[in-house]
C-alpha positions in Angstrom: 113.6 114.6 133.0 117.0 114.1 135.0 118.7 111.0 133.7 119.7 108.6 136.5 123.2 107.1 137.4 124.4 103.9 139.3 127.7 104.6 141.3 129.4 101.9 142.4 132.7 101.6 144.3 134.3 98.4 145.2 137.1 95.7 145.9 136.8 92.3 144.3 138.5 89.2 145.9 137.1 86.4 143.8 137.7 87.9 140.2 136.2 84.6 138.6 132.7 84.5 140.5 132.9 88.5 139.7 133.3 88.4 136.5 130.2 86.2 135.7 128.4 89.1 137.4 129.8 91.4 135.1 128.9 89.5 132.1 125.0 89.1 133.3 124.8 92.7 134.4 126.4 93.8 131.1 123.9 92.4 129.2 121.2 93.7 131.6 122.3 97.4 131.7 122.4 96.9 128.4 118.5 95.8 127.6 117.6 98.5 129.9 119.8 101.9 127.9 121.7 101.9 130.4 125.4 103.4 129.4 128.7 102.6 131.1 130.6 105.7 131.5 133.2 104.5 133.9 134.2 100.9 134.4 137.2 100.3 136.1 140.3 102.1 134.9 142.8 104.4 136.5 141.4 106.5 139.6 143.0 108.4 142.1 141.4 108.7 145.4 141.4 111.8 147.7 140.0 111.8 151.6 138.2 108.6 152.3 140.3 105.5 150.6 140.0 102.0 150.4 138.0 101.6 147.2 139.8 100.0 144.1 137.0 100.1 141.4 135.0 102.7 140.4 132.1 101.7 138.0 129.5 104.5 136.8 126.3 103.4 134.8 124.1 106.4 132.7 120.2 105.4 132.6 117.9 107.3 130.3 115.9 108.4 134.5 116.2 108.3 137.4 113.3 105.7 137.8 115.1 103.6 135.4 117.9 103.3 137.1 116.0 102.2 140.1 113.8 99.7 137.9 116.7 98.2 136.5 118.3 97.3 139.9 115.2 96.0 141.5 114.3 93.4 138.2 114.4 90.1 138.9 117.3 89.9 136.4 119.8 92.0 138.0 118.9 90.7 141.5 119.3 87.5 140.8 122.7 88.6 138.7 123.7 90.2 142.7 124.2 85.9 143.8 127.7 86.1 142.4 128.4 90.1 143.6 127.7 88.6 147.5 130.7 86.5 147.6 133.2 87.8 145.7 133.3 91.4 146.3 132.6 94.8 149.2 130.5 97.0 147.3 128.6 100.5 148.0 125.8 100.7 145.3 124.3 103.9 144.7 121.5 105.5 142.2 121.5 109.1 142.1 119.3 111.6 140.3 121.7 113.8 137.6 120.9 117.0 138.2 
């Protein structure tokens, strides 16, 4: 079965309110074996720009990666994302 992967790319301009989202979701991604393979750190971006954090999350499926986001636990974890940060949020299949 093809594991399942959240990419996310974003700017944050309210690093306090973010990083209680971070916390929550940490703990969340966690519960659900999920596995942070990139979080941040040095990137280098080529063609379309504009996007200072990359963040890369390794679920045991696909359809985990999917449940995970749509609990009740992560969504209400997104209250502090809506303010303080642009996001795109993607789940992909791994191949």
């Amino acid at each position: 079965m093809p594991k399942g992967y959240w990419v996310v790319r974003a700017n944050i301009h309210n690093q306090d309110e973010y990083s209680k989202y971070v916390v929550k979701a940490s703990e969340i991604v966690k519960k659900n074996s999920g596995t942070f393979l990139v979080r941040g750190g040095k990137q280098k971006e080529y063609e379309i720009k504009g996007y200072k954090r990359t963040v890369i999350v390794e679920f045991d499926s696909y359809q985990h990666a999917i449940d995970c986001y749509n609990s009740e636990e992560y969504q209400s974890a997104l209250k502090h994302v809506e303010d303080s940060s642009n996001r795109i949020f993607t789940i992909v299949e791994g191949v």
